[in-house]
C-alpha positions as CSV (number, residue, x, y, z in Angstrom):
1,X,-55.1,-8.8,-1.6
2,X,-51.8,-10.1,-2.5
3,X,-52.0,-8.8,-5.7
4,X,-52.7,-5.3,-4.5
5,X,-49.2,-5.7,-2.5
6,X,-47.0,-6.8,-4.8
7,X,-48.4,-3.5,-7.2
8,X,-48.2,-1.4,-4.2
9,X,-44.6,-2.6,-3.7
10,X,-43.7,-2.0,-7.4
11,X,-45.2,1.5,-7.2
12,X,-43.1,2.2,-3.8
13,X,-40.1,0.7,-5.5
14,X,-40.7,2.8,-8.8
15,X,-41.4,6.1,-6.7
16,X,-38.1,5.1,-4.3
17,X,-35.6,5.6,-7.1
18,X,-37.0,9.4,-7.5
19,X,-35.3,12.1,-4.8
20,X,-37.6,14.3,-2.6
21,X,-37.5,16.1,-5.4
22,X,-39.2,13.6,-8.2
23,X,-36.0,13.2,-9.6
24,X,-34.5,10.1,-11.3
25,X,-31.5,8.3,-13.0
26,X,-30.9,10.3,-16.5
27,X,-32.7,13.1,-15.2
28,X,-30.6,16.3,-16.6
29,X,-30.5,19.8,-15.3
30,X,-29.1,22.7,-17.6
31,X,-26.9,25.2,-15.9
32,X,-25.7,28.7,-17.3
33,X,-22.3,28.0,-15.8
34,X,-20.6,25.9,-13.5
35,X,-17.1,27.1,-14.2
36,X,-15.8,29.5,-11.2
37,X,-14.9,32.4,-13.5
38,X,-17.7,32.3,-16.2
39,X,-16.8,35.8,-17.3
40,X,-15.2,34.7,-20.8
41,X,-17.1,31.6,-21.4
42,X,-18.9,31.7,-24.8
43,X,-22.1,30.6,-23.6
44,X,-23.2,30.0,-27.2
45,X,-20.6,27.0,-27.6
46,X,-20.4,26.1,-23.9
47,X,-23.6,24.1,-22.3
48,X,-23.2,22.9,-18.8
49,X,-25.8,20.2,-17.4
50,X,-26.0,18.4,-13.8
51,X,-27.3,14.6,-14.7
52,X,-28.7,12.5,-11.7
53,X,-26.8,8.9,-11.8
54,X,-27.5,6.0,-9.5
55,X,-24.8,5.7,-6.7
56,X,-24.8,1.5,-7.0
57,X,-26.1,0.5,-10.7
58,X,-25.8,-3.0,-9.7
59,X,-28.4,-3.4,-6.6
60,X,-32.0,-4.1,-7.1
61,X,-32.6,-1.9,-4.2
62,X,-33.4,1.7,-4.9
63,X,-29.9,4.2,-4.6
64,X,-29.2,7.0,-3.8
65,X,-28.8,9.4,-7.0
66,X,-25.7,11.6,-7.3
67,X,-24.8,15.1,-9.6
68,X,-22.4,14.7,-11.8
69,X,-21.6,17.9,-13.9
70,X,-20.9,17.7,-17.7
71,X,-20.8,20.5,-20.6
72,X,-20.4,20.1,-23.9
73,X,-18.6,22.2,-25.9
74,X,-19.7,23.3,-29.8
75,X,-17.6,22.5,-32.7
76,X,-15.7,25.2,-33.8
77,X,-16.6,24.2,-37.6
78,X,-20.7,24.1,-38.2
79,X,-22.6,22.2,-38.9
80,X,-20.9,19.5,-37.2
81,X,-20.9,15.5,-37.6
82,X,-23.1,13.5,-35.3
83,X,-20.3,11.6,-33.7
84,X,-19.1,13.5,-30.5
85,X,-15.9,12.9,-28.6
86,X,-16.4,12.1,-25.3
87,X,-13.0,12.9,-23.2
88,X,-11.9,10.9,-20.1
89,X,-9.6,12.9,-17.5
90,X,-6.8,11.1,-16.9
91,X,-5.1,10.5,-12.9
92,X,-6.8,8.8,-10.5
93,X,-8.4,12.3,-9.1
94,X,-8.4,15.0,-11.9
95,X,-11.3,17.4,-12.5
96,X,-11.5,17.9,-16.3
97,X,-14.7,21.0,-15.9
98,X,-12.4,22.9,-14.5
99,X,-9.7,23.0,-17.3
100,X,-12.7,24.3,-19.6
101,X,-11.3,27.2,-20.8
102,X,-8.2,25.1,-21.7
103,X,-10.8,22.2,-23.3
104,X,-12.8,25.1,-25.2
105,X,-10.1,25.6,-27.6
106,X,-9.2,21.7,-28.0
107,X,-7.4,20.4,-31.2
108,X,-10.3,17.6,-31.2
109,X,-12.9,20.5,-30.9
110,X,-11.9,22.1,-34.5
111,X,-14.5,19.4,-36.5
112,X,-16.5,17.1,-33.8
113,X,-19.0,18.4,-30.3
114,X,-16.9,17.9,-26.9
115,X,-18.1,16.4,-24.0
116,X,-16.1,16.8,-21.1
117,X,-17.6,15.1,-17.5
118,X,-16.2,14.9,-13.8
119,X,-16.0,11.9,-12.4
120,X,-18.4,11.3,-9.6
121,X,-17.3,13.0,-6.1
122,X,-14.6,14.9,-8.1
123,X,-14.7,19.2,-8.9
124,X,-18.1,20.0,-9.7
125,X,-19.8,16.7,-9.5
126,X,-21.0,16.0,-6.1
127,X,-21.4,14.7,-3.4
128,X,-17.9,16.1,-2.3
129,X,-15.6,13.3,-1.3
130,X,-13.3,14.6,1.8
131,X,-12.5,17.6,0.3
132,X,-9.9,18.8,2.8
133,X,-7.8,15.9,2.7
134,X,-5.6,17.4,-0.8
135,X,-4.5,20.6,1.0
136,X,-4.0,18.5,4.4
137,X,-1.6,15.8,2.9
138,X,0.5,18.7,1.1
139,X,1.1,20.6,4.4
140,X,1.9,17.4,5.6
141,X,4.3,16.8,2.7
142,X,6.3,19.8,3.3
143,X,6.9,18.9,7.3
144,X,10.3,17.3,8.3
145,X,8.9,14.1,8.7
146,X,10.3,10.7,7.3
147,X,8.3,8.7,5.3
148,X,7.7,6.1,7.8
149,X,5.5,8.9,9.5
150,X,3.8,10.1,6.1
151,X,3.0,6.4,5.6
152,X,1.5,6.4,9.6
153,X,-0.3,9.2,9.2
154,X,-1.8,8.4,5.6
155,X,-3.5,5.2,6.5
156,X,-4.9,6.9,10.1
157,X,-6.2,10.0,7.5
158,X,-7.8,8.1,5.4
159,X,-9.7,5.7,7.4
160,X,-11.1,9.2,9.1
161,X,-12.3,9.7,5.7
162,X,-13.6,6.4,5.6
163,X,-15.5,6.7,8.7
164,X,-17.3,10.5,7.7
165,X,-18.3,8.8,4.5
166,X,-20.1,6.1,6.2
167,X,-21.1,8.7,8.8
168,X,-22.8,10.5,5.8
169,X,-24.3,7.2,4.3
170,X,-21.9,7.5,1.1
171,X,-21.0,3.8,-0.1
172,X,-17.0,4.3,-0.8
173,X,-17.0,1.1,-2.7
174,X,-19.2,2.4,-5.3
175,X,-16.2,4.8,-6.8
176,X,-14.4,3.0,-9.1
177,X,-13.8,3.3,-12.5
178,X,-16.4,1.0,-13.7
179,X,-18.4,3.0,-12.1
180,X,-17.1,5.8,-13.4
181,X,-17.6,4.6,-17.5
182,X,-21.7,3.4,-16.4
183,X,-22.2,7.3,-15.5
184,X,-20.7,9.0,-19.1
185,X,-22.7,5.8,-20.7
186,X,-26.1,7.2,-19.1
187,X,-25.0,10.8,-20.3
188,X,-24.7,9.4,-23.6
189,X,-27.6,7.8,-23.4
190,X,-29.8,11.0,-23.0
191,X,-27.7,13.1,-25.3
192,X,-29.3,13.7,-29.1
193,X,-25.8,12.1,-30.7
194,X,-25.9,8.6,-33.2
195,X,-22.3,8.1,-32.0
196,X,-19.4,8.2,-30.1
197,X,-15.6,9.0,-30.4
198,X,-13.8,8.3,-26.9
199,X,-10.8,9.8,-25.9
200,X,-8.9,9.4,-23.1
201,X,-5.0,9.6,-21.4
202,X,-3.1,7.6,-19.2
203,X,-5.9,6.8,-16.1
204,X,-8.6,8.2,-18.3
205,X,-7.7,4.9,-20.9
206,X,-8.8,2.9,-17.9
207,X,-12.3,4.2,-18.0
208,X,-12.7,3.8,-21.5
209,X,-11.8,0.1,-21.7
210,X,-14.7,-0.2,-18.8
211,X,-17.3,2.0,-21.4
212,X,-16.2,0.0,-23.7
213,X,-17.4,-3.1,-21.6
214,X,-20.7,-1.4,-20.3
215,X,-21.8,0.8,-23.3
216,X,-25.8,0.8,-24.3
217,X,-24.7,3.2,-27.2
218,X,-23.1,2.9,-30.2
219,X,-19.2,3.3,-30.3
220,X,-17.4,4.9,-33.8
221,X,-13.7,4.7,-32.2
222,X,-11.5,5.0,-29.6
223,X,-8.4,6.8,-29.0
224,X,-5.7,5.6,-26.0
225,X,-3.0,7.8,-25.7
226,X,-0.7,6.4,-22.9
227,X,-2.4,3.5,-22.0
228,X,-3.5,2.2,-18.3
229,X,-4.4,-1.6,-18.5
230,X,-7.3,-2.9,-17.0
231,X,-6.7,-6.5,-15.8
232,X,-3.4,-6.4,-15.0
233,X,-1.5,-5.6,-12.0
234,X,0.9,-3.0,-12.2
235,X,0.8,-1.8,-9.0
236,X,4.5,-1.9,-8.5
237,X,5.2,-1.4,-11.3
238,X,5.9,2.7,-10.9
239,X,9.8,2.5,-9.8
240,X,10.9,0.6,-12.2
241,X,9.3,3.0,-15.0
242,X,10.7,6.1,-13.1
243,X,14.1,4.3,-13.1
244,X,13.7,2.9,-16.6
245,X,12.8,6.5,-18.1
246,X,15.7,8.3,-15.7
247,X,18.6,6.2,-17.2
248,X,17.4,6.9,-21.1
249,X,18.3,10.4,-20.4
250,X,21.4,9.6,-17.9
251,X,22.7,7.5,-21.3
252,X,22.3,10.3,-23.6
253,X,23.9,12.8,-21.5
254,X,26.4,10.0,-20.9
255,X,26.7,10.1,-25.1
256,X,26.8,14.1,-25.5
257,X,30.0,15.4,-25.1
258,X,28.6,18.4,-23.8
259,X,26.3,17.0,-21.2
260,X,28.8,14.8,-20.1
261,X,31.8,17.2,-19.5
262,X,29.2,19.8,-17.4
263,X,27.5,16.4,-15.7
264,X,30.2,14.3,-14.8
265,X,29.4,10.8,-13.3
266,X,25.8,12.5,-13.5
267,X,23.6,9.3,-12.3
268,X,26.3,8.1,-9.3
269,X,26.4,10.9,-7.9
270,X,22.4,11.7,-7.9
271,X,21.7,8.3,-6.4
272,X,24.6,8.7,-3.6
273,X,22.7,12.2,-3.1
274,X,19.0,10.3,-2.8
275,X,20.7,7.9,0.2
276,X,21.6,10.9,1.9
277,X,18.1,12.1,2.1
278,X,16.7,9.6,4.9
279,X,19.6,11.5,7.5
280,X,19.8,14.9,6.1
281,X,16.2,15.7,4.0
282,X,16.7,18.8,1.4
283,X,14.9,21.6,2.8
284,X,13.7,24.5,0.7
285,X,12.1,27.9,1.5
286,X,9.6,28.9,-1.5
287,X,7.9,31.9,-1.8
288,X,5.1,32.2,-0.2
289,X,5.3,28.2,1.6
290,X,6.6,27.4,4.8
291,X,9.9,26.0,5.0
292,X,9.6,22.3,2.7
293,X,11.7,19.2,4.3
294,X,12.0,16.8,1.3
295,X,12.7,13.1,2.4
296,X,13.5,10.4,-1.2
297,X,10.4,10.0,-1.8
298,X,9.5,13.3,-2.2
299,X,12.5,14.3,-4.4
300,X,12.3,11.6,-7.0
301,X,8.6,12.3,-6.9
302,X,9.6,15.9,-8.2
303,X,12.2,14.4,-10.7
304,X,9.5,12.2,-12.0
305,X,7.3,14.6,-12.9
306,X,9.6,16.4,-14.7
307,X,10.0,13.1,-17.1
308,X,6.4,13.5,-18.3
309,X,7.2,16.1,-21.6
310,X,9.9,15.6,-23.6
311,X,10.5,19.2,-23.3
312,X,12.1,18.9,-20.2
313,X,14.7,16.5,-21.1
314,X,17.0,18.4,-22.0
315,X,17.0,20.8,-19.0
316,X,16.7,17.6,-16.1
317,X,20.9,17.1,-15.7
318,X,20.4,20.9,-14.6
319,X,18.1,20.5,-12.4
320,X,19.7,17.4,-10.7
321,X,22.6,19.1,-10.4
322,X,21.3,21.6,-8.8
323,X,19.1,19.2,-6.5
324,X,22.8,17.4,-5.5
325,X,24.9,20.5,-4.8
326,X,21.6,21.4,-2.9
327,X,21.5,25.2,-4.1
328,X,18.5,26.5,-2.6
329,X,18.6,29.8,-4.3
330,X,18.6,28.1,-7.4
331,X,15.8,25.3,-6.6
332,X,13.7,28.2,-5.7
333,X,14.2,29.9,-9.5
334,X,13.7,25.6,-10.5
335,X,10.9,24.9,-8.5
336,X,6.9,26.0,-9.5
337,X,5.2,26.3,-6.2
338,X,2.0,26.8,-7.7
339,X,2.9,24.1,-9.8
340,X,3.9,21.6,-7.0
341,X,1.0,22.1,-5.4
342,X,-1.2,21.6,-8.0
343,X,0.3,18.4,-8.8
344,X,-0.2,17.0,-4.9
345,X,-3.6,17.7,-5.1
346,X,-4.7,16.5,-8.0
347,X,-2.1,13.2,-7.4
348,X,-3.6,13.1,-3.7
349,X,-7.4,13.4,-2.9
350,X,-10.0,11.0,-1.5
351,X,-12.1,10.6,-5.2
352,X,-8.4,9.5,-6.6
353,X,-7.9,7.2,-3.3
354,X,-11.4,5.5,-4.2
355,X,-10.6,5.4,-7.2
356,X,-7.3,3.4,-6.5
357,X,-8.4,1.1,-3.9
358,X,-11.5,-0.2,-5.8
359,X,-9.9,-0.7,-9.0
360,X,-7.5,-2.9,-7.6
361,X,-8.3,-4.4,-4.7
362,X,-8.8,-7.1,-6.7
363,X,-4.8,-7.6,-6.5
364,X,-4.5,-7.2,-3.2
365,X,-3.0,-9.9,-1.6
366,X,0.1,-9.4,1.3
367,X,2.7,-11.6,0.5
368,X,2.3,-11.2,-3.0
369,X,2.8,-7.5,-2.8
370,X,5.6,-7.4,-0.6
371,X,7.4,-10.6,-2.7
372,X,7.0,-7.8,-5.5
373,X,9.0,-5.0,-3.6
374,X,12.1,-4.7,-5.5
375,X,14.8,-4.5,-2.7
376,X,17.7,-2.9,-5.2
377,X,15.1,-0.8,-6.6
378,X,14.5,1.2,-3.2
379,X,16.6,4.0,-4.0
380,X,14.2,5.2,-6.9
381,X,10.7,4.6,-5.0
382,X,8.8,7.6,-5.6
383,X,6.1,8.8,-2.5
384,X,2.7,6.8,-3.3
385,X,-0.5,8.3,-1.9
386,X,-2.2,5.3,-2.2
387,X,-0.5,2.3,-2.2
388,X,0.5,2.3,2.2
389,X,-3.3,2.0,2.6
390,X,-3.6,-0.4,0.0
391,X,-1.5,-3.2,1.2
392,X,-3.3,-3.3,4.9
393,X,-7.0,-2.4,3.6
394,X,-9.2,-4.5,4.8
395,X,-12.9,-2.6,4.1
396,X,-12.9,-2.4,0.4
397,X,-14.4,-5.3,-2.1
398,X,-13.2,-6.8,-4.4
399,X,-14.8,-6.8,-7.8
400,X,-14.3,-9.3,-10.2
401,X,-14.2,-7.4,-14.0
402,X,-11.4,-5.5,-12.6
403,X,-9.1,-8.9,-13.2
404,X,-10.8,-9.0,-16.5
405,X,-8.7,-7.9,-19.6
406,X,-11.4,-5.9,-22.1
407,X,-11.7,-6.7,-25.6
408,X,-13.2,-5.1,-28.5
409,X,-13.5,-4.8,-32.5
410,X,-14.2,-1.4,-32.3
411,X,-11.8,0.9,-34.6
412,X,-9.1,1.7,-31.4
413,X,-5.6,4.1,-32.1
414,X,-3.2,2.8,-28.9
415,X,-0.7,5.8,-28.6
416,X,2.7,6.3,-26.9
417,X,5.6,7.8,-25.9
418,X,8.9,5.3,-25.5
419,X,10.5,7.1,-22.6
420,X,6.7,7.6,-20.8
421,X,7.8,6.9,-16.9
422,X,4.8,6.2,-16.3
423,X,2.6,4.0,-18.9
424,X,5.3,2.4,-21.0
425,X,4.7,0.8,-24.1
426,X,5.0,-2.4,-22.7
427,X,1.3,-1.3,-20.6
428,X,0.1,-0.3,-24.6
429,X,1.2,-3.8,-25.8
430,X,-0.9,-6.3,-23.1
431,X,-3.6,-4.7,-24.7
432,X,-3.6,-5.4,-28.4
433,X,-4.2,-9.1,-28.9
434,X,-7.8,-8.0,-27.3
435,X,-8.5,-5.2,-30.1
436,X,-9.1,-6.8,-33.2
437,X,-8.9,-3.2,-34.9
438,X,-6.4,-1.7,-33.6
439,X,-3.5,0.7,-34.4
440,X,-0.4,0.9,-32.7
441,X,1.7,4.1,-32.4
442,X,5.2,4.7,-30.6
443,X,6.7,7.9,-30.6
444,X,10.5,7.8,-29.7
445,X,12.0,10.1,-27.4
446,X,8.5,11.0,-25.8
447,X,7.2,11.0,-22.3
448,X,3.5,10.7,-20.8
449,X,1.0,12.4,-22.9
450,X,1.4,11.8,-26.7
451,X,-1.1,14.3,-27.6
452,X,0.6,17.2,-26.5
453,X,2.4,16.1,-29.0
454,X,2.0,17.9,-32.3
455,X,2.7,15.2,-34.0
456,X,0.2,13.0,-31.9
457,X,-2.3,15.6,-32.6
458,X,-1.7,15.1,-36.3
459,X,-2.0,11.3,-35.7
460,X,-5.0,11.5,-33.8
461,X,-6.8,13.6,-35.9
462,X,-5.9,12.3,-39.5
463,X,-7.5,8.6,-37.7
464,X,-10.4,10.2,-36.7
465,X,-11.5,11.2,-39.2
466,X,-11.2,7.9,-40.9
467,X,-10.7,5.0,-38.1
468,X,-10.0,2.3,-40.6
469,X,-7.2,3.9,-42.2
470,X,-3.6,2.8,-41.0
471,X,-1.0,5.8,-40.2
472,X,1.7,5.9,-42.1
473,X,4.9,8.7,-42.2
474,X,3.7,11.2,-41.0
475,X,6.2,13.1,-38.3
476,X,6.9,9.9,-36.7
477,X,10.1,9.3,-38.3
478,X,11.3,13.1,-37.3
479,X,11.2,12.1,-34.1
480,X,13.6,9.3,-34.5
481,X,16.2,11.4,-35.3
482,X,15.7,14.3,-32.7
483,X,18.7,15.2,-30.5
484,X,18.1,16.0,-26.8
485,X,19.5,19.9,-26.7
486,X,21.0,19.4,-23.4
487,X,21.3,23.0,-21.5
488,X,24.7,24.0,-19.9
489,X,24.6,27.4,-18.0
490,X,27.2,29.5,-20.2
491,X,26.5,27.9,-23.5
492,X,23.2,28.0,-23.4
């Protein structure tokens, strides 16, 4: 009799880890499309897919399975190698799928198979994680409200969504990164490739250290281009890069005789106009927004991003200048609204919150983070969407790899850009003691994002197609010679 239970058990178990509908971890479901406008998509390169992953791969107890949508894009050049490149989104909350037209015509796609994925609970991948929240913390965003209030009203928002997910029986602590890496590892699993190229930039690096850590499949290289370390915490790290990368290009203005004579006293003057923000916030009217009230935060949060390409460089003592003298008719000519937007939702949504909170709760600890607050460095904090929440959570857990360091003898190309505000080289450099094969890339005068880069494309592409060769010339010494054309309206 008892030997009848214990089958009966393993049957029940067995059957438990199958949906209503028979389905099961790895289970993969072709689509046609999953883009929103499939009109132009070359359906005889572009194969989209739905796999079923396991919510929690770590319980014994059956899980609840999740979609998360993939497609894999065709070489360009047939017949193509075996290896395919497997690209990680980078931010905390991006979805890749929905670039795909962008992705179909990738530098990396010329010789090798794509395969792009979104992250569980992100774009097409479901279940949906709080979906309204984006939209509802930009509205927010453009109210006259300090950041005391934003900071209020984050942490009550997002333990609503806290409370719905539970409500729905969605396990919030199962949306990390590691988690993340386990899903494109089953993928890979199921896929007919011998090996695997990983790519990956800035929070997308983080996901490939934790494949790298997890991986069932065989690894051929892996690319970091802007690199986020895992085991260490740089939590607080963000002002001081946004500062660090914001005086590089207040010194060369400073050294341009141009620059300086149409920006005088350029950086006093912008921080004496960031102070004045708290009393007076700048408030703009863009087309087709309500009226914006911009507190600090907000404003250096817009400066920042402009510091990710080099290509902006030379244009940013315009644009500050323009933010001091506060010349709304010019802002609004300055100022993207489609593109500000964009950027708060993808910087701002409940997957990239998860995301956040699990991968570092490990740090969290009170008086360690607010010993870390740089008092003199207040003027250049840039709005968080995270980190308020963070330092009072109390209903994540902790989990331990995330205080692990990865390491790996695996062929690995570690690239970036000198003045990135965001992942400095410093980040890059934790890392490489851990990577017994790896190659190490700095491009002066660069910002977040080498391979946008065309000379991080050439880099990228020359290793992999040989991972064990070193890279040598190339265009990086151009670069250390490049002059930032500083624009002045008149002589430009």
């Amino acid at each position: 009799m008892k030997n009848h239970l214990t089958l009966l058990l393993a049957i029940l178990l067995c059957l438990s880890f199958r949906d209503v509908w028979g389905q099961k971890p790895g289970d993969i479901e072709w689509e046609k499309c999953l883009s929103s406008d499939c009109s132009d998509i070359d359906q005889a390169r572009i194969r989209f897919g739905i796999i079923k992953v396991p919510e929690n791969y770590q319980t014994q107890m059956p899980s609840r399975l999740l979609d998360v949508a993939f497609a894999i894009i065709k070489a360009r050049q047939q017949p193509a190698p075996s290896d395919a490149v497997i690209i990680f989104a980078g931010g905390w909350g991006s979805s890749i799928l929905r670039h795909i037209h962008y992705f179909s015509d990738h530098f990396l796609g010329e010789e090798r198979d794509i395969i792009l994925y979104d992250y569980r609970g992100l774009g097409y991948s479901s279940p949906s994680i709080c979906p309204s929240i984006e939209e509802e913390v930009f509205q927010y965003l453009l109210k006259d409200k300090s950041h005391e209030d934003y900071t209020s009203w984050q942490v009550q928002r997002f333990d609503q969504c806290l409370d719905d997910l539970r409500a729905e029986g969605i396990d919030f602590t199962q949306y990390g990164t590691d988690n993340r890496s386990r899903d494109a590892n089953l993928l890979a699993e199921r896929l007919p490739y011998d090996s695997y190229n990983l790519f990956g930039t800035s929070g997308g690096t983080r996901t490939i250290q934790s494949f790298m850590r997890n991986a069932t499949v065989s690894i051929r290289s892996a690319i970091f281009d802007s690199t986020v370390p895992i085991g260490h915490p740089i939590i607080l790290d963000g002002f001081h890069n946004y500062q660090q990368s914001l005086d590089r290009i207040f010194n060369h203005c400073l050294a341009d005789p141009t620059c300086r004579t149409a920006y005088p006293n350029l950086k006093d003057r912008f921080l004496a106009f960031l102070k004045t923000l708290d009393e007076q916030p700048l408030v703009l009217k863009l087309p087709g927004l309500p009226r914006a009230f911009l507190n600090k935060q907000e404003v250096n949060a817009l400066v920042y991003n402009q510091l990710y390409e080099e290509n902006n460089f030379g244009f940013l003592p315009f644009f500050l200048e323009a933010l001091i003298g506060r010349k709304s008719a010019m802002l609004r000519r300055l100022i993207n609204r489609h593109e500000m937007r964009s950027t708060v939702l993808e910087a701002f949504n409940a997957p990239g919150f998860l995301n956040y909170m699990n991968d570092y709760k490990i740090y969290q600890n009170d008086s360690l983070i607010q010993a870390q607050r740089p008092d003199h460095l207040n003027t250049y904090e840039v709005l968080d969407g995270y980190l308020p929440y963070f330092v009072q959570d109390k209903r994540f857990h902790k989990f331990p790899d995330e205080a692990k360091p990865v390491s790996s003898d695996i062929p690995s190309l570690f690239l970036v850009g000198s003045y990135d505000p965001t992942t400095p080289p410093a980040y890059t450099e934790l890392l490489l003691p851990n990577f017994t094969q790896a190659q190490y890339v700095q491009l002066l005068k660069v910002g977040h994002g080498v391979f946008n880069q065309n000379c991080g494309q050439e880099i990228i592409l020359d290793f992999i197609r040989n991972p064990t060769k070193s890279p040598e010339g190339y265009c990086i010494d151009q670069l250390e010679n490049w002059q930032i054309p500083f624009f002045v309206r008149g002589k430009n």
